[in-house]
N, C-alpha and C positions, 0 to 999 in steps of 0.2 A: 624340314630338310632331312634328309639320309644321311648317316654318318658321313664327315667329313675328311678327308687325307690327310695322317699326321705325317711332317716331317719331323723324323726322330734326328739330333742333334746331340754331340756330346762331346764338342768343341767349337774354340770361333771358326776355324775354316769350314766345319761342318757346319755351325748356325750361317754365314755370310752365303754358303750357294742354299740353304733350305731359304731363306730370306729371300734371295732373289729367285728359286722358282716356284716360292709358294703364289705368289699373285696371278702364275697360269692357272692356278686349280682353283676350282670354284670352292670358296670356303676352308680352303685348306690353313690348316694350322699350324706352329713351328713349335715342339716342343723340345726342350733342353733339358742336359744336365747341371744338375744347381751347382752350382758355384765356377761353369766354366763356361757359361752362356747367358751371360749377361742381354738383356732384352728379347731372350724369347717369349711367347707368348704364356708355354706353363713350363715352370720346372719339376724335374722330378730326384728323385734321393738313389730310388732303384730301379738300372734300367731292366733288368729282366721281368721282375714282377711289372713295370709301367708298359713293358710292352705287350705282357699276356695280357691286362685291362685291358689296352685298347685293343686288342684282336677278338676278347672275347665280346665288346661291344660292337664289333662290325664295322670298325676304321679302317678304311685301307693304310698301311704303311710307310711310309718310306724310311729307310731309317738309313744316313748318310755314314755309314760305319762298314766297318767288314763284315761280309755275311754270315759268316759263323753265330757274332751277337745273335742275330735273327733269330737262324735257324734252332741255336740253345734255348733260346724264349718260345717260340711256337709250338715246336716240336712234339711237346707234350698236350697242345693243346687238339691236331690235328685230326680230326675225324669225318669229317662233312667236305667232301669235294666241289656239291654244288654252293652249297650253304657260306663258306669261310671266305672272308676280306682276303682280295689279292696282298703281297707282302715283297718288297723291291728292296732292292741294295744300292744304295749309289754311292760312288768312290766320291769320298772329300775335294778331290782337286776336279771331281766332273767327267771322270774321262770314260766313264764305265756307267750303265744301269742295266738292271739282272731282275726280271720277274722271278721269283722265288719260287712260289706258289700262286695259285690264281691267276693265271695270263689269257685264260679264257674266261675271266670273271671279271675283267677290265684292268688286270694287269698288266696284259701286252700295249691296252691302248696307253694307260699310265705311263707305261715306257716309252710309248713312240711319241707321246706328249714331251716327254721329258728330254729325252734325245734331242725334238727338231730343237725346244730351247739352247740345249747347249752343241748345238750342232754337231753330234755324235749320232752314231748307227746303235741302238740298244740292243744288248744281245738275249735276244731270243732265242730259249730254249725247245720250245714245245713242236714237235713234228709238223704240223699242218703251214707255221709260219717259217719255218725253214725250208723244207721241199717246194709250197707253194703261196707264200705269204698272205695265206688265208690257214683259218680254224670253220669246218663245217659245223661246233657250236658255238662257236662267237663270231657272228654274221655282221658286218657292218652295222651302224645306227639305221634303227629303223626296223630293222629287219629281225623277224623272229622266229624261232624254232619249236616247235610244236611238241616233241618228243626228244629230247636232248640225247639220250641213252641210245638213240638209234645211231648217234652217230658215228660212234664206234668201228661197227662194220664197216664202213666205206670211205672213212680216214685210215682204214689198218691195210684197206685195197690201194686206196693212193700212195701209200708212204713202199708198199709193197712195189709201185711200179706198174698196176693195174687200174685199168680205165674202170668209170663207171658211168649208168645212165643217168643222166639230168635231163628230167621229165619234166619238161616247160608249159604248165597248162597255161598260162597268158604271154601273149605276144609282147616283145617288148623287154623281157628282161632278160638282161646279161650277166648275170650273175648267178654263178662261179664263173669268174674268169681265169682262163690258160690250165683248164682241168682236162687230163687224158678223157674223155670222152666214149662212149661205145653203147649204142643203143641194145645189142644182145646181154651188157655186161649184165651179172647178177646182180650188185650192190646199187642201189635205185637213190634217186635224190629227188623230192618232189618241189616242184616250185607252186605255189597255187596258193588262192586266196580263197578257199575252201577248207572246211572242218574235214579231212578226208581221214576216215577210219580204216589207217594203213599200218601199224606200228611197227613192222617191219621195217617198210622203207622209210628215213629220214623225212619230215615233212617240213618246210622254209616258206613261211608268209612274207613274202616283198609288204612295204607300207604302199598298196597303192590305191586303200580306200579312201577317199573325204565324206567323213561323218556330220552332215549336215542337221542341226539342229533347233527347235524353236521353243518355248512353252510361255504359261502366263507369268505375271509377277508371283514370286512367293509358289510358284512349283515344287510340291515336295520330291525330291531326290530321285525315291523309287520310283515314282509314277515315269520320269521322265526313263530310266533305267531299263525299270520294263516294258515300255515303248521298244526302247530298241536292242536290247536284247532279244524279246519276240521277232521283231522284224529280220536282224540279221539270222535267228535261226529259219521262220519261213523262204528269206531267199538262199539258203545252206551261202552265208557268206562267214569267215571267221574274225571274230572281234578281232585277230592277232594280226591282223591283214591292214587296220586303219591304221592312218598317218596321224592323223590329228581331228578333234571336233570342232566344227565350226556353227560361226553363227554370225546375228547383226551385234555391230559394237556395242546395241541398247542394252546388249544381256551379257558382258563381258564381266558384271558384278554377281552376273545370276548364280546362285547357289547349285542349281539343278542340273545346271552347264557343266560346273567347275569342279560337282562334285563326280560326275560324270566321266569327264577326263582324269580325274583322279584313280578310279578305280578302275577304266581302261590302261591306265599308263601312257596317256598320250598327253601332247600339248595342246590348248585350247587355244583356237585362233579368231579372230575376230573381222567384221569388213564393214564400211560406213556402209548405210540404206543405197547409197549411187553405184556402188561396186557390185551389189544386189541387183541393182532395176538392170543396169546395166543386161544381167543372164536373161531378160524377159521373155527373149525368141525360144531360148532352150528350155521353158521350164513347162511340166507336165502339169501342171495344176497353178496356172494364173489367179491371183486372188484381189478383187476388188477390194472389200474388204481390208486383208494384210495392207495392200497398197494405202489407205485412208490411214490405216494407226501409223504404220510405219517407213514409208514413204519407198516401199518395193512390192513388186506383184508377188513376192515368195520369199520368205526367210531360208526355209531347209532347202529347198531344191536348189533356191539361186546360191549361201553357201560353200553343199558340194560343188555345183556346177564353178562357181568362182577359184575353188582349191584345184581342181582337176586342171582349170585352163582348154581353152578350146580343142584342143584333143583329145581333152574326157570325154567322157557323157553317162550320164545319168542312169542310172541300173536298174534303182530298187525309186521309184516317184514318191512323194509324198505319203507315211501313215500319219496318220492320228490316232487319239488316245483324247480323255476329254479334256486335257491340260498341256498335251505336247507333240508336236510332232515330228519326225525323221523324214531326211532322206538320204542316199547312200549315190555316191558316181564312183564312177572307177578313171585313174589315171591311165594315158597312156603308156608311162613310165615312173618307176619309184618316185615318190614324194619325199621334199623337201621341206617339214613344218616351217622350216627357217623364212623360208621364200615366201611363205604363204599369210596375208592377212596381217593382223597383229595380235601379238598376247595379249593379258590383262595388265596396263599398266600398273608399276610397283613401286610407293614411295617408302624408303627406308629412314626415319628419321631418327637419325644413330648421335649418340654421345660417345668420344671415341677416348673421353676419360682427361687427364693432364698434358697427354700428347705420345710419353714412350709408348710405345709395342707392349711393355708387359704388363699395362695397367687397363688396357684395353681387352673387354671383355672378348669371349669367342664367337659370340651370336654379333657383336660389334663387327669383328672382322672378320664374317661371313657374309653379312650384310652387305659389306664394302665388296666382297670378293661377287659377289651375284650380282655388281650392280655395271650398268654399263657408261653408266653418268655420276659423275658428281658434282655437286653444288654445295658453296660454300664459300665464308672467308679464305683469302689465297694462303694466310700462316697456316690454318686447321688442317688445310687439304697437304700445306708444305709436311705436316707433321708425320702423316702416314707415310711419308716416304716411299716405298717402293710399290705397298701396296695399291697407290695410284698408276701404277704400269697397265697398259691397254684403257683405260676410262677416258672419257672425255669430261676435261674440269670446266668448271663452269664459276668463274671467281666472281665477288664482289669485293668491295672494301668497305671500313665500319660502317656503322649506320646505315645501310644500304639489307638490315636484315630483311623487308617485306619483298624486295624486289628477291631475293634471294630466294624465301618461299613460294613467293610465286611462280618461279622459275622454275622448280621446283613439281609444283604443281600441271604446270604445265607442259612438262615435258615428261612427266610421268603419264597424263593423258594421252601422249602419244604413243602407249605402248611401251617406252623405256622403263628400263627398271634405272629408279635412281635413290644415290643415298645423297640425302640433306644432312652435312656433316657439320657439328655443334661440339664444341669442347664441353668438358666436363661432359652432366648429366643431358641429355638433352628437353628433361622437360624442368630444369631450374635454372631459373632465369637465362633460358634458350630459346630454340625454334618453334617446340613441338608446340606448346600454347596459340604463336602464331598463325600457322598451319591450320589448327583447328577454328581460330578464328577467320579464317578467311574462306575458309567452305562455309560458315555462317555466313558469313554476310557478301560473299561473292560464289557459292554453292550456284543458286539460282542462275544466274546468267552465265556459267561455266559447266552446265550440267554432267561435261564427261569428266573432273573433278570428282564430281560423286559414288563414279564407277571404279577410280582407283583402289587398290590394297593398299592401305598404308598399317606400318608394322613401327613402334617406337621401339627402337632398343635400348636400353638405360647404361650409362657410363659413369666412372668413377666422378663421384660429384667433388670440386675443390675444396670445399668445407671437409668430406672426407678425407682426401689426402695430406692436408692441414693437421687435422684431428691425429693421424695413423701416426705421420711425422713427430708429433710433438707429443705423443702419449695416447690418452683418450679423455680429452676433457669434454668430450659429446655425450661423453657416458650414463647423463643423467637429462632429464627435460631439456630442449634446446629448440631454440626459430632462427631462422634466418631472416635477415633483412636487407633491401638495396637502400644505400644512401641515394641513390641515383634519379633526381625529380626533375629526368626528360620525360618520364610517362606517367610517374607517380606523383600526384602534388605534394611538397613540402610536409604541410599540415599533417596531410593522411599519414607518411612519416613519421612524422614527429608522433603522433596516437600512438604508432605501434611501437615506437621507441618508449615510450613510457608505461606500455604494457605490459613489453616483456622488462620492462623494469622492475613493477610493481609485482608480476610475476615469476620474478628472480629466476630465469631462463638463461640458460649459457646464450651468448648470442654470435652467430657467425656476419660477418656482414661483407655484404657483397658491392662492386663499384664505392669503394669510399670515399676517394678523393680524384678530381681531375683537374687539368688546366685550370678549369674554367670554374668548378665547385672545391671552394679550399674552408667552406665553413662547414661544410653538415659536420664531417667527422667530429670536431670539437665540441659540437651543439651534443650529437650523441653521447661524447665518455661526460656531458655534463649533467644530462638524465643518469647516466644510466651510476655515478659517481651521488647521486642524490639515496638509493637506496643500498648501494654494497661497500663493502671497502675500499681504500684507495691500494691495498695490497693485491688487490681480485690480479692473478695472471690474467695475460695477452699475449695470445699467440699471432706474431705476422709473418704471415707465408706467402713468399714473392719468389712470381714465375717456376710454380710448382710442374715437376716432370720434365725438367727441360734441364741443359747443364747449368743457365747460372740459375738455378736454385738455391732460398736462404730461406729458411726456420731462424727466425729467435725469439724469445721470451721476454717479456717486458712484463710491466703492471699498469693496470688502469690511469693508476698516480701519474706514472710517467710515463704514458704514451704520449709519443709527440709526432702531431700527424704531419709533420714535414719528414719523418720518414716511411710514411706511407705513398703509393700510387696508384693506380689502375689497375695495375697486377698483380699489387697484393689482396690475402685474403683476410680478415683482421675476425680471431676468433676470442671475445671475451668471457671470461667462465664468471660462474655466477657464486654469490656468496659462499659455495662452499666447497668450490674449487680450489685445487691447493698444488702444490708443487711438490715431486722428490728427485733430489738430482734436477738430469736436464728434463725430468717429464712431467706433464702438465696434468691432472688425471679432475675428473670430479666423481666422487663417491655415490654409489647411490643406496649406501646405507647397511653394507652386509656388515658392518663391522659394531655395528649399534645393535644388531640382532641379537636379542638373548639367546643365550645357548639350554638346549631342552632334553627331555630322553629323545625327543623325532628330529632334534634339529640335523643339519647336514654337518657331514665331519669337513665340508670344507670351511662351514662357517668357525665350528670351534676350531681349525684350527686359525683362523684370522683373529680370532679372539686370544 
């Protein structure tokens, strides 16, 4: 992912509108000032230096403050026009946002994103979108500029009052629209899907290639690369010209594909075999063959031809290469990758921590922000609050996890990107385990399953937040356990209750008691009461991250599992756990260390 969009915060009215319009931005973050923004996502001590961080890492901005802050924090950093992260102002009450810097580097679109939300006109500084709400180097999506520095010229003739020519080598596009005009002018605009060696005049590639694609399994990268790089330089077309790569959904995992699209900057698009056979009339090179593996007369040619739509056609037919082949159509008008085929479906299976905002990692709620579905218990999804704005939820209720992954599963097949949302950690005692058991043993007969990206993002696990609340009695060896024997039998249980016994392991235990199971708990503090003291603390933490949250401190002796339930986390330390004050710690031994001429001076001084 490319850096993400901070909202800078450094009050609640300022965190309450960054909170509500961070879930329009893809991945976007809220960070605050500490002690006056309670649930952001990070805090920070200083905002000047936190803002030159992230400008020098290449975050776009927002910072919901007076522009000044900004401007004082950047200012010094400033050097690089093309290079530097846009940076916005937005008024606390909403009623204003101001590209700073960078409005042709997607600060203006930033703004006009922000604007339609809070239904304001953003005010635009910069000549091109004021005279004619366009910038000739910041061209619409899609569209790309060849030699950015030429544009100069003939924004300084428009903003002047003076017409210029727009040299239309392809039929069909309208763009610049409502531009003074004048075919004698001196200042030249070229529009073309051509490498054209003109650096004087401005040169603008419309998207209106489809980059039809094919190779074998396990294609190495270049091979497939330099296919078509060659190709597009034999028919003088410009890579900057394609819309998107396409190809059959069989290869929507391919490497060769994906790495492809990557390094063009395009989005890769995908179409079943019948979308394919479908182009058969159109294609230059029918293949018996292709047709037998993959159930169409042409992967590359049919493709293009499917992304252009019956008004394309076909330019550059089929090459090969002995691993891959291209072919190239031209649209009749600018491409919409949106419209076209489908992505690579994307399952995110995120742990989004105890539930607040600020426990939640930032690859967690970026995840969430990239995703267009969610799936999940209806509390977990309730938890994220705002950041479920635009998703479609997809609930179950308990017990109902496999239907959940499946779901899951198979609507990521369809091209969606979706996060499968799991409290705490998601690979302890969560989803992700599941998931991967179910492309084992239902892989086979789901085989677009197999094509999916899935990406696990890990979350604060409730044994941690347990642990952080009450001290750190994790501090030293430690297992977890479910009492919980709807999937695990008893027995096997009871084994590992007696091991981390006999292995005097701090022990977290997870599901301890329910309606329905009101003995394990007692069966366990009577193992585990056979090898340590009856003083050993215990920490029970019930409904952690949420407001009725409760930490208390008990001992072994006296736990008494009628105050325990479902939603506590029951953490027992082990023989050499100890208490001071309200905090629970176990040692792992710095303080038994002899002290030496090499020891550390932190050790003498604990000594």
């Amino acid at each position: 992912m490319s850096a993400a969009p901070v909202f800078i915060a450094l009050n609640p009215p300022g965190l309450a509108l960054a909170r509500r319009l961070a879930p329009g931005l893809s991945g976007a973050e809220v960070h605050g000032l500490a002690g006056r923004t309670k649930g952001a996502d990070r805090h920070f001590t200083d905002t000047l230096a936190h803002l030159r961080s992230l400008f020098a890492l290449g975050h776009p901005l927002i910072g919901v403050c007076a522009s000044g802050i900004l401007i004082r924090a950047i200012a010094p950093l400033l050097s690089d026009k093309i290079g530097e992260p846009p940076v916005l102002a937005l008024a606390a009450d909403g009623s204003a946002v101001v590209p700073l810097i960078g409005g042709h580097r997607g600060g203006n679109r930033l703004a006009a994103l922000l604007g339609e939300a809070l239904a304001i006109r953003p005010a635009l500084t910069t000549g091109g979108e004021v005279a004619f709400g366009l910038a000739l180097d910041d061209p619409p999506p899609g569209w790309r500029v060849a030699n950015p520095a030429a544009a100069k010229a003939p924004m300084a003739a428009l903003l002047a009052g003076l017409p210029i020519t727009v040299d239309r080598r392809l039929p069909g596009l309208d763009w610049p629209i409502g531009l003074p005009e004048d075919d004698q002018a001196p200042e030249r605009v070229i529009l073309s899907d051509e490498p054209i060696d003109s650096p004087e005049d401005l040169l603008i590639h419309p998207p209106i290639l489809a980059l039809g694609v094919g190779c074998d399994r396990n294609c190495p990268p270049e091979d497939l690369e330099t296919l078509v790089r060659d190709t597009l330089a034999t028919a003088n077309l410009s890579p900057d010209a394609i819309a998107c790569i396409t190809s059959i959904d069989l290869k929507s995992d391919e490497s060769a594909v994906l790495t492809l699209a990557e390094r063009l900057g395009v989005p890769a698009r995908f179409f079943p075999a019948s979308v394919l056979e479908a182009e058969r009339g159109r294609l230059a090179t029918p293949s018996e063959v292709v047709f037998r593996e993959v159930g169409c007369h042409g992967v590359s040619e049919g493709a293009a031809l499917a992304a252009v739509g019956p008004k394309g056609a076909l330019v550059v037919p089929k090459a090969k290469s002995a691993r891959a082949t291209c072919a190239i159509a031209r649209a009749a008008a600018p491409l919409d990758p949106e419209t076209i085929g489908r992505p690579r479906g994307r399952l995110f299976i995120v742990g989004i921590g105890p539930g607040e905002a600020r426990s939640r990692t930032p690859a967690a709620t970026q995840a969430i922000a990239a995703s267009t579905d969610l799936v999940g218990y209806g509390l977990y999804l309730d938890l994220l609050g705002d950041a479920t704005s635009g998703k479609v939820r997809h609930e179950t209720g308990l017990g109902h996890e496999t239907e959940r992954a499946r779901r899951a599963l198979e609507l990521a097949a369809e091209g969606r990107a979706v996060s499968l949302v799991c409290s705490g950690d998601a690979g302890i005692y969560a989803l992700a385990t599941l998931v991967f058991e179910l492309l084992e043993l239902e892989g086979s007969k789901n085989p677009a399953w197999n094509r999916i990206e899935i990406t696990v993002e890990p979350g604060v696990s409730a044994l941690q937040v347990a642990a952080a609340r009450s001290g750190a009695p994790l501090n030293h060896d430690f297992c977890a356990i479910s009492l919980s024997d709807l999937l695990t039998p008893w027995p096997d249980i009871e084994r590992r209750l007696k091991g981390a016994a006999l292995g005097d392991f701090v022990v977290a235990f997870y599901n301890p008691v329910s309606k329905r199971r009101r003995d394990q708990l007692p069966k366990a503090r009577e193992i585990l009461l056979e090898h340590r003291p009856a003083e050993t603390p215990v920490v029970l933490a019930r409904n952690l991250g949420r407001p009725e949250e409760t930490v208390r401190v008990t001992t072994l002796g006296a736990l008494d599992p009628e105050e325990v339930d479902m939603l506590t986390v029951v953490l027992v330390g082990s023989s050499n756990t100890r208490t001071v004050g309200p905090w629970v710690y176990t040692p792992r031994g710095y303080a038994r260390k002899k002290t030496g001429p090499g020891a550390d001076k932190s050790i003498k001084e604990i000594q």
